[in-house]
BAKOL-123926 format. One record per residue (C-alpha): residue in one letter; x, y, z. Coordinates in steps of 0.02 Angstrom, whole numbers, plus 50000, padded with zeros to 5 digits. Layout:
<recs>
AXYZ;...
</recs>
This chain:
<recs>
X473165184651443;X473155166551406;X472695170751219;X474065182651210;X475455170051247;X474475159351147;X474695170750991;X476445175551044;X477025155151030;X476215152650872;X476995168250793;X478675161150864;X478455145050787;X478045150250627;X479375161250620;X480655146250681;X480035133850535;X480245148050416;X482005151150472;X482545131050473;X481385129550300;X482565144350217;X484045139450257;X483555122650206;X483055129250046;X484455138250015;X485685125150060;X484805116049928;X484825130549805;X486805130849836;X487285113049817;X486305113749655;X486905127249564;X489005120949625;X488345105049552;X487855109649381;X489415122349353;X490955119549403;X491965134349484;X493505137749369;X495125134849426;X495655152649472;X497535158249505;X497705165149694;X498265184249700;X499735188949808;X499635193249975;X500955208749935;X499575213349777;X499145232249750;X497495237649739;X497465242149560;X498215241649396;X497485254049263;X497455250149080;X497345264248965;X496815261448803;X497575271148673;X498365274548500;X500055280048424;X499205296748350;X498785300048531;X500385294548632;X500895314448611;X499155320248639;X497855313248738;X499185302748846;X500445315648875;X498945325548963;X498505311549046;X500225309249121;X500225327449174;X498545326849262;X497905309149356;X499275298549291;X500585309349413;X499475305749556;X499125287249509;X501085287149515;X501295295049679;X500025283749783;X500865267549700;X499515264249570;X500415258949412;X499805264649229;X500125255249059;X499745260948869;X499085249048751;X498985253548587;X499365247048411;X500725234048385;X501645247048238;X502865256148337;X502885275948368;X503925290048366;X502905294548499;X503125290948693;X502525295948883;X504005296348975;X504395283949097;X502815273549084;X502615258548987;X501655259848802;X501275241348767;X501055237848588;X499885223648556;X500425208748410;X499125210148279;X498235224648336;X497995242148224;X497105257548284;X495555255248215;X493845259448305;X493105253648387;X494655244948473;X493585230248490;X495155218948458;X496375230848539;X495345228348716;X495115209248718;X496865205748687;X497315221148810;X496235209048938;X497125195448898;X498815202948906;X498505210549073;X497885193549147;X499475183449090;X500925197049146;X500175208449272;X498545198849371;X499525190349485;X500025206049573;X498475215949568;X496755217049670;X495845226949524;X495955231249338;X495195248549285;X495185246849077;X495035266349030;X495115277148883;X496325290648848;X495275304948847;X494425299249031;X494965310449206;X495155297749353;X494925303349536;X496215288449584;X496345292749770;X494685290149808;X494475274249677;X495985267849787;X494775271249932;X493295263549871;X494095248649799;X494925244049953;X493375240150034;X492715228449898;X493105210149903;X494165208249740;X493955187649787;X492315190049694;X492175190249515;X491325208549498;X491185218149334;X490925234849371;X490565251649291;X488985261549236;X487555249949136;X487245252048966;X485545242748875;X486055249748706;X485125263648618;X483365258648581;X483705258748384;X485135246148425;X484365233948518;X483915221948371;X485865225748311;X486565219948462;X485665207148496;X485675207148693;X484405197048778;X483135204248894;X484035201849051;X485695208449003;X486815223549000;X488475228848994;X489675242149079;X489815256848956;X491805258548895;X491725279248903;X492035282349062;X492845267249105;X492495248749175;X493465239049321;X493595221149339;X494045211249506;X495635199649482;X494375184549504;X493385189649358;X495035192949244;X495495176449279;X493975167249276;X493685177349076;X495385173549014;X495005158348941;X493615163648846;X494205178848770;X494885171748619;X492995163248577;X492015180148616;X493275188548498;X493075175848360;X491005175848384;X490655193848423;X488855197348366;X489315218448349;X490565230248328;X490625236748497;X491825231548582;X491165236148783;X489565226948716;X490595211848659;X491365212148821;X489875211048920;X489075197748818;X490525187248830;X490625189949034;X488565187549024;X488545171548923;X490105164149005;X490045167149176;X488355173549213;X488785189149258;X488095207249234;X488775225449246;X488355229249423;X487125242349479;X487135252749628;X486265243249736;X487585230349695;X488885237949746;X488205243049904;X487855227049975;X489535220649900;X490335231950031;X489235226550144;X488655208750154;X490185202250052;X490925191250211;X489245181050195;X489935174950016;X491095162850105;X489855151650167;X488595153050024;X489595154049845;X487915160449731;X486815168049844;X486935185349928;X486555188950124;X485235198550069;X484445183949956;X484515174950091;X483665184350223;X482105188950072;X482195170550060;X481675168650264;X480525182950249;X479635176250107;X479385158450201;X479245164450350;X477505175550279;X476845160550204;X477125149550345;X475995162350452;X474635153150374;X475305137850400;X474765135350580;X473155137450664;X473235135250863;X471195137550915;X470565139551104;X469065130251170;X468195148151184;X468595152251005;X468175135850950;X466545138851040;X466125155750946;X466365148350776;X465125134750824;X464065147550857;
</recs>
């Protein structure tokens, strides 16, 4: 019995110095990574913001096409739940328009493709006249169906406070890797069926959207976009799991900036296995039979 409690205390102890030892740890892993980069200045959203603001990106060939579907189909909805819906296209004007919603056209853009141009100055537009109001940008194509109601849903329970890029990860096709030019560790949200960016993360890339533009390494322009939110800001397209414990864990990210609840409780763990080894409490009788 006495060995038992014996056990029980040292188990107890080791698992108390690997608790104080990872948040120590982490603390330190914190204050060093606010030290070396600054957080940006970041513009606070209204209280009275909507959830989300979609940017569709377009052309003027289109505006009686693709858009005008659009407009009949998810656009309606979007427009009965509150969600507003802008058209960027090329800065010639059209002939064309989609009723009552706004077709922004963009100073020294033209319809080529890829609209690498037309999106990074789309970004950049959205970010200086719209931001302020909105939770969440949704950059889409014209030809893309959107399920808004239950976007609405899922957005609403994701803390736009954080920068998040999100959308589904692309690694580039294995015969484009050396074109593109992506390092090991990063991908990018695919353009096709659409990418959404939290209004920290719009405000935080703003001022660096002009550089990426000028440097871009492809032609692509939802590769360009990653790479310039990867290089940066240090931030990837999220995967699932990412998401998931955004929904989660994300009131944790208060109190530690860089590093996820579950980081830290894999953190504990970890120290908490290797300080199992750490202590060795021995009994006169076991002491006795390794004499022996």
């Amino acid at each position: 019995m006495r060995l038992v409690r014996i056990e029980r205390l040292r188990r107890f102890l080791a698992f108390l110095v690997g608790l104080v030892l990872g948040y120590a740890i982490l603390l330190r892993i914190v204050g060093s990574k606010n030290a070396l980069k600054e957080i940006p200045a970041r513009t606070p959203v209204s209280y009275r913001a909507k959830t989300l603001l979609i940017a569709v990106v377009t052309a003027n060939k289109h505006l009686g096409g693709r858009a005008e579907a659009a407009i009949k189909t998810w656009v309606s909805v979007a427009a009965e739940i509150g969600v507003d819906v802008l058209f960027y296209t090329a800065e010639e004007p059209s002939n064309l328009g989609v009723g009552d919603f706004p077709v922004i056209h963009l100073a020294g853009v033209d319809d080529s493709y890829p609209p690498q141009k037309k999106v990074f100055k789309m970004l950049l537009h959205a970010h200086v006249h719209y931001m302020d109001n909105y939770k969440w940008l949704l950059r889409a194509d014209d030809d893309v169906y959107i399920r808004v109601k239950q976007l609405v849903h899922f957005l609403d329970t994701v803390n736009s406070h954080q920068p998040i890029y999100m959308g589904q990860p692309g690694l580039g096709k294995p015969e484009d890797l050396q074109r593109l030019k992506l390092q090991p560790h990063e991908h990018f949200c695919m353009g096709g069926p659409g990418v959404i960016f939290s209004h920290s993360l719009v405000t935080r890339l703003a001022n660096h959207l002009d550089y990426c533009l000028q440097h871009a390494v492809s032609y692509n322009e939802d590769v360009e976009v990653g790479r310039c939110i990867s290089r940066q800001l240090g931030i990837q397209c999220t995967w699932a799991y990412d998401v998931r414990w955004s929904k989660q864990l994300y009131r944790c990210e208060y109190f530690l900036y860089n590093v996820s609840c579950r980081q830290m409780f894999e953190y504990i763990f970890l120290i908490f296995c290797s300080c199992q080894g750490c202590f060795t409490w021995t009994t006169a009788k076991e002491r006795s039979s390794s004499q022996n």
